[in-house]
ROZA-625250 format. One record per residue: residue number from 1; chain; residue in three letters; y, x, z of N, C-alpha, C in turn. Coordinates in pm, whole numbers, padded with zeros to 5 digits. Layout:
BEGIN
<k: NUM; c: A; r: ALA; nv: Y; nu: X; nw: Z; cav: Y; cau: X; caw: Z; cv: Y; cu: X; cw: Z>
...
REM end
This chain:
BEGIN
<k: 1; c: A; r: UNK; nv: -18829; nu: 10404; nw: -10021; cav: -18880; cau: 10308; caw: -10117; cv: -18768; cu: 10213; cw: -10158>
<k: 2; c: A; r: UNK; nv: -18778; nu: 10226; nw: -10260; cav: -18662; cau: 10122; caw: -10323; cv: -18715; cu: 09942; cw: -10377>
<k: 3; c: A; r: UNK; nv: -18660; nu: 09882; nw: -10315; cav: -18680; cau: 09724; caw: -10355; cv: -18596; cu: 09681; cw: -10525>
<k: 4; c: A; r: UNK; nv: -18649; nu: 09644; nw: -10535; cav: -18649; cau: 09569; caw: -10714; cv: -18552; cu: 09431; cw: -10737>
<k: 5; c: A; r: UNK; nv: -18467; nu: 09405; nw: -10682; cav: -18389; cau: 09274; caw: -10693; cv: -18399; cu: 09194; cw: -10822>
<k: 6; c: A; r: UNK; nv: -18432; nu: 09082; nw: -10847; cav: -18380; cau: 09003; caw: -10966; cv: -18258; cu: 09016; cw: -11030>
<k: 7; c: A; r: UNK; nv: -18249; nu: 08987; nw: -11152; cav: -18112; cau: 08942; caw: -11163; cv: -18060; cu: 08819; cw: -11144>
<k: 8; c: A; r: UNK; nv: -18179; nu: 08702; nw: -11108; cav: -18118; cau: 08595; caw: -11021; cv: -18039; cu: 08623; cw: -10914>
<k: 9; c: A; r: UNK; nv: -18130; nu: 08725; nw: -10812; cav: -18082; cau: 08730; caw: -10741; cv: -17943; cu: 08837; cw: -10689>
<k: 10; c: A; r: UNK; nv: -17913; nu: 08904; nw: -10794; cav: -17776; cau: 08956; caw: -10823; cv: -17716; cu: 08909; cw: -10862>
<k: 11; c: A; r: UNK; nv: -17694; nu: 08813; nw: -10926; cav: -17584; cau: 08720; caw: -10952; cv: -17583; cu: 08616; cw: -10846>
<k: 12; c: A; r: UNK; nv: -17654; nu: 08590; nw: -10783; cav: -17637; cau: 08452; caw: -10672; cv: -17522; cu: 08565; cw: -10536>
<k: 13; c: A; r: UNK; nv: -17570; nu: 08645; nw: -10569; cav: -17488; cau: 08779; caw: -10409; cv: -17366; cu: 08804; cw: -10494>
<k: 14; c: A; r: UNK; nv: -17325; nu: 08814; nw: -10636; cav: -17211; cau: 08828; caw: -10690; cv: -17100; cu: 08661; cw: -10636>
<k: 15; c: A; r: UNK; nv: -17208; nu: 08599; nw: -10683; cav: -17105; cau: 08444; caw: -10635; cv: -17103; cu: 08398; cw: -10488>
<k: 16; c: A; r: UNK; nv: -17156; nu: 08454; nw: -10412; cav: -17110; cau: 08454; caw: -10317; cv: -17042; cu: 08514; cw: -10230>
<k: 17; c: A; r: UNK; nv: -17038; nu: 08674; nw: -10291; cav: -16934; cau: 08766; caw: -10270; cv: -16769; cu: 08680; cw: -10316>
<k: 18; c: A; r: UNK; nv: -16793; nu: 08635; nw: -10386; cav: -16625; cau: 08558; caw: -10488; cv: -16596; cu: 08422; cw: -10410>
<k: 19; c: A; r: UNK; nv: -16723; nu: 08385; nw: -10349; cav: -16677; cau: 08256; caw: -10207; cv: -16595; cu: 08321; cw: -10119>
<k: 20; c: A; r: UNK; nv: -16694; nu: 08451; nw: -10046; cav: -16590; cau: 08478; caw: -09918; cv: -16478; cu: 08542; cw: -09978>
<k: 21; c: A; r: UNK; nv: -16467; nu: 08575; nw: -10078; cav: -16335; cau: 08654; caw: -10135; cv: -16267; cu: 08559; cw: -10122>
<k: 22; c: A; r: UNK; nv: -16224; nu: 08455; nw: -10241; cav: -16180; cau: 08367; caw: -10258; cv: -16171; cu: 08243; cw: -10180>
<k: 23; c: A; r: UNK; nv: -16238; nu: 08192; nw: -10136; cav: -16226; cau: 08104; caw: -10033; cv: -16231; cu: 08127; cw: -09888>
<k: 24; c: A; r: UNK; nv: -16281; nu: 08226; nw: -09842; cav: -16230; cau: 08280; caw: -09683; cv: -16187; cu: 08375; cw: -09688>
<k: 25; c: A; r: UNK; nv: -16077; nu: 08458; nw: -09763; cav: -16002; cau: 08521; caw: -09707; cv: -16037; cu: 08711; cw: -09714>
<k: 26; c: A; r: UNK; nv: -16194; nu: 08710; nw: -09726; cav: -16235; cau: 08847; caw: -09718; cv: -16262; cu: 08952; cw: -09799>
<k: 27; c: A; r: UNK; nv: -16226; nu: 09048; nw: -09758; cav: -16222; cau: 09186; caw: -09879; cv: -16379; cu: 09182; cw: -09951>
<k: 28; c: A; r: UNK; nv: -16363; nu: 09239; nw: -10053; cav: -16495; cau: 09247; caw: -10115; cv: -16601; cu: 09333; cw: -10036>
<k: 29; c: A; r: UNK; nv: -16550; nu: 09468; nw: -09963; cav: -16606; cau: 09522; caw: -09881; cv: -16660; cu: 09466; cw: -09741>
<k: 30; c: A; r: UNK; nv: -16578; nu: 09364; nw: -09663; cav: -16643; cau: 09270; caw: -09580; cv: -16764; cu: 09179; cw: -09600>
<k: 31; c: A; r: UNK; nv: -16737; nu: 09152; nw: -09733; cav: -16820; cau: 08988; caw: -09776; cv: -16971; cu: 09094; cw: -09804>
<k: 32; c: A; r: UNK; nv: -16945; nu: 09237; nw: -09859; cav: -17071; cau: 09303; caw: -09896; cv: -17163; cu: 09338; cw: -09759>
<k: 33; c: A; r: UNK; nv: -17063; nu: 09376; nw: -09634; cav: -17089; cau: 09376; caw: -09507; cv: -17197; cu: 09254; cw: -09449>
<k: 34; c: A; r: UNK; nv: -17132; nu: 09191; nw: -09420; cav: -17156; cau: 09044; caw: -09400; cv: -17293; cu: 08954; cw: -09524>
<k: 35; c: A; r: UNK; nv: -17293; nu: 09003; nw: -09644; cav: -17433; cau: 08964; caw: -09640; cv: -17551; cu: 09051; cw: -09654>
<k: 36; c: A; r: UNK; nv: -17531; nu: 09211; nw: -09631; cav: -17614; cau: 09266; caw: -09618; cv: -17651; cu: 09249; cw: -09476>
<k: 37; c: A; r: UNK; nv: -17584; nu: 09185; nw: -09368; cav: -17634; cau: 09198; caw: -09218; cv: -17673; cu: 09071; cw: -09232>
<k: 38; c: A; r: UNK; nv: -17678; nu: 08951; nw: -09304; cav: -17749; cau: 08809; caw: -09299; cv: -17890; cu: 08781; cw: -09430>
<k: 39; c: A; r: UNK; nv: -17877; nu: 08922; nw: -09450; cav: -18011; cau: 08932; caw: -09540; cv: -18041; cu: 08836; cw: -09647>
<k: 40; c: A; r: UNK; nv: -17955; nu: 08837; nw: -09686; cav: -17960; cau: 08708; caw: -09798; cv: -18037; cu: 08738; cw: -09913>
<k: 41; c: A; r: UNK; nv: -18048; nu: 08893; nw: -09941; cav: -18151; cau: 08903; caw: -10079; cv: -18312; cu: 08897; cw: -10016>
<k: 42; c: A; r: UNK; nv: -18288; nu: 08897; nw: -09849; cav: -18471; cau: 08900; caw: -09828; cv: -18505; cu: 08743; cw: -09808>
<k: 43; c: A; r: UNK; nv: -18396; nu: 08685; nw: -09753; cav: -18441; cau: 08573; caw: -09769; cv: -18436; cu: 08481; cw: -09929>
<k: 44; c: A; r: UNK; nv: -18375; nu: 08509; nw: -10024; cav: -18369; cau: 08465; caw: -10133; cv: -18502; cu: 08553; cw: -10213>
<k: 45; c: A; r: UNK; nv: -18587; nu: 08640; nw: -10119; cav: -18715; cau: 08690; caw: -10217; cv: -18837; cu: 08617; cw: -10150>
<k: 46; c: A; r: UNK; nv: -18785; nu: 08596; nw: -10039; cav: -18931; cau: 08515; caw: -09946; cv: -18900; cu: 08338; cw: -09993>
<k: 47; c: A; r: UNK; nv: -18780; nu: 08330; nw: -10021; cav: -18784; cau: 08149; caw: -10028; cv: -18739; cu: 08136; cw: -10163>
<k: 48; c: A; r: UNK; nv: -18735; nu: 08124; nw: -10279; cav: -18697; cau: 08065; caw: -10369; cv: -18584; cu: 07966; cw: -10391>
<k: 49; c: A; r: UNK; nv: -18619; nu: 07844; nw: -10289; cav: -18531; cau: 07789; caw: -10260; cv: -18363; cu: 07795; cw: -10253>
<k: 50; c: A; r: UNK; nv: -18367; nu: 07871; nw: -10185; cav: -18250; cau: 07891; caw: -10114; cv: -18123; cu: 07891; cw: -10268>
<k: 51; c: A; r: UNK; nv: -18244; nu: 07976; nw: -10349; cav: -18099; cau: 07948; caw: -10503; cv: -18092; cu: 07818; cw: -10524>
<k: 52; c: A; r: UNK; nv: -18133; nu: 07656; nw: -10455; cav: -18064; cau: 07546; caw: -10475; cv: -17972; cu: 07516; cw: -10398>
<k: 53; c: A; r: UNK; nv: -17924; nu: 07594; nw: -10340; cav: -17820; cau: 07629; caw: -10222; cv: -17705; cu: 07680; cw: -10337>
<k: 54; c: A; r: UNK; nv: -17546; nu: 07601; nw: -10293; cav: -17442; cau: 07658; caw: -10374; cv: -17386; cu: 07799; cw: -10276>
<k: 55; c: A; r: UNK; nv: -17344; nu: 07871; nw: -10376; cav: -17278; cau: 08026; caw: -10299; cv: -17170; cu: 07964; cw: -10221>
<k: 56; c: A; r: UNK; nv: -17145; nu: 07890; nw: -10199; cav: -17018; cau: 07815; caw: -10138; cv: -17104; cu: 07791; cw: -09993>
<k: 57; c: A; r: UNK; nv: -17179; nu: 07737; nw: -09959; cav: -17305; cau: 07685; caw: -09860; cv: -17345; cu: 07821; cw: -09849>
<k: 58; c: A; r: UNK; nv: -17390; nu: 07910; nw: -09890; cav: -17471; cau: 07992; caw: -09852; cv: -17339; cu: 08111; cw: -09762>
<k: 59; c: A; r: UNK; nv: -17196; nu: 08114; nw: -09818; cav: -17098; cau: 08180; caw: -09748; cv: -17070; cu: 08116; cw: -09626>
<k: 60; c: A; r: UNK; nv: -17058; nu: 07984; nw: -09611; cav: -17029; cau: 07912; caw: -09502; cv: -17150; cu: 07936; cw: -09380>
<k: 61; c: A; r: UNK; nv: -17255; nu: 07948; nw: -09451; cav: -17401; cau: 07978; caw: -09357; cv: -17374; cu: 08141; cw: -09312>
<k: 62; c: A; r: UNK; nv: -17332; nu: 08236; nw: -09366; cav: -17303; cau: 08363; caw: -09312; cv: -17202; cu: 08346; cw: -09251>
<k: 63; c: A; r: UNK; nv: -17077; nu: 08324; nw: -09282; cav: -16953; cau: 08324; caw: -09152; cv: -17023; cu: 08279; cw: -09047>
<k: 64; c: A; r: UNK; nv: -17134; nu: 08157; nw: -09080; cav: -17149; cau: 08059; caw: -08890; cv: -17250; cu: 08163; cw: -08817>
<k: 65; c: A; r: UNK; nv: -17327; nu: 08218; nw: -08913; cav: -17395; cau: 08349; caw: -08797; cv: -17348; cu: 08410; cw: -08787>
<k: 66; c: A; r: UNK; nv: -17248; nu: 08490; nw: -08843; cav: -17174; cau: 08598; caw: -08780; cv: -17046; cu: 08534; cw: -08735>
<k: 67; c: A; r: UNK; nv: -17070; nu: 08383; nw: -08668; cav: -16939; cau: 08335; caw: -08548; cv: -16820; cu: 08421; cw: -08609>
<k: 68; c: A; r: UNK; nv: -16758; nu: 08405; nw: -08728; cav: -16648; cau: 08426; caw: -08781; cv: -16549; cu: 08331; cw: -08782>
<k: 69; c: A; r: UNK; nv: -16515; nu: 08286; nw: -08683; cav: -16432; cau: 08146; caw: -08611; cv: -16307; cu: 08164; cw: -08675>
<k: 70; c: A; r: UNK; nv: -16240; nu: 08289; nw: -08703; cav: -16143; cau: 08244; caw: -08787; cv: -16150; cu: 08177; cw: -08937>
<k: 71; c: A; r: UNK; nv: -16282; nu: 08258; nw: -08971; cav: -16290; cau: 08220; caw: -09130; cv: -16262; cu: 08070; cw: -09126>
<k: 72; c: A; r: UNK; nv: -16394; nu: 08079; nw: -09027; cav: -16440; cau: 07925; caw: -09053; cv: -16344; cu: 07820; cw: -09015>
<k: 73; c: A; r: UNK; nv: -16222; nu: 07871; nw: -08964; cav: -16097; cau: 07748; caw: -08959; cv: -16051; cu: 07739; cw: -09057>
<k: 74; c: A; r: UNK; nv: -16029; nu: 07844; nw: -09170; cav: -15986; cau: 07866; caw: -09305; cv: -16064; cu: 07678; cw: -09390>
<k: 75; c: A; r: UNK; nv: -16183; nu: 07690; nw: -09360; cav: -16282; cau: 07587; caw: -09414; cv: -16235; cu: 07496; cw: -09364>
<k: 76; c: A; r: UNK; nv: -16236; nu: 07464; nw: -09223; cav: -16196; cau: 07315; caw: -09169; cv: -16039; cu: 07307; cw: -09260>
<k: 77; c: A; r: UNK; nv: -15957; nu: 07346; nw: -09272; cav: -15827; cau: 07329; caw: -09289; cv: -15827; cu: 07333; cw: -09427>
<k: 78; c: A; r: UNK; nv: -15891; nu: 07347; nw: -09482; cav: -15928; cau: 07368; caw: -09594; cv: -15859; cu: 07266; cw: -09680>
REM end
């Protein structure tokens, strides 16, 4: 069975793919990794919300669950 995504919600996973690219460091293939294992399109279909969340916040919220301690020094040093 195939799920139906918005195009809200394909463009909110495009800009946050271009956070962890661009601002931590990670291949496009990681950052696709990394938010398909933090479920970000199921939680962006159950909460609405969450698109008042910047892709910047919402990348920083995936590195801290997936304890990506280097990224996330990238940020402090930032």
């Amino acid at each position: 069975m195939s799920i139906i995504i918005s195009k809200d919600i394909k463009m909110m996973v495009q800009h946050i793919i271009r956070e962890l690219v661009e601002e931590f460091g990670k291949s496009e293939i990681e950052a696709k990794e990394l938010i398909q294992k933090s479920d970000v399109v199921r939680s962006l279909m159950i909460d609405p919300m969450g698109f008042h969340e910047s892709p910047y916040n919402w990348a920083l919220s995936i590195l801290t669950d997936a304890n990506d301690v280097e990224a996330l020094e990238k940020y402090l040093n930032h």
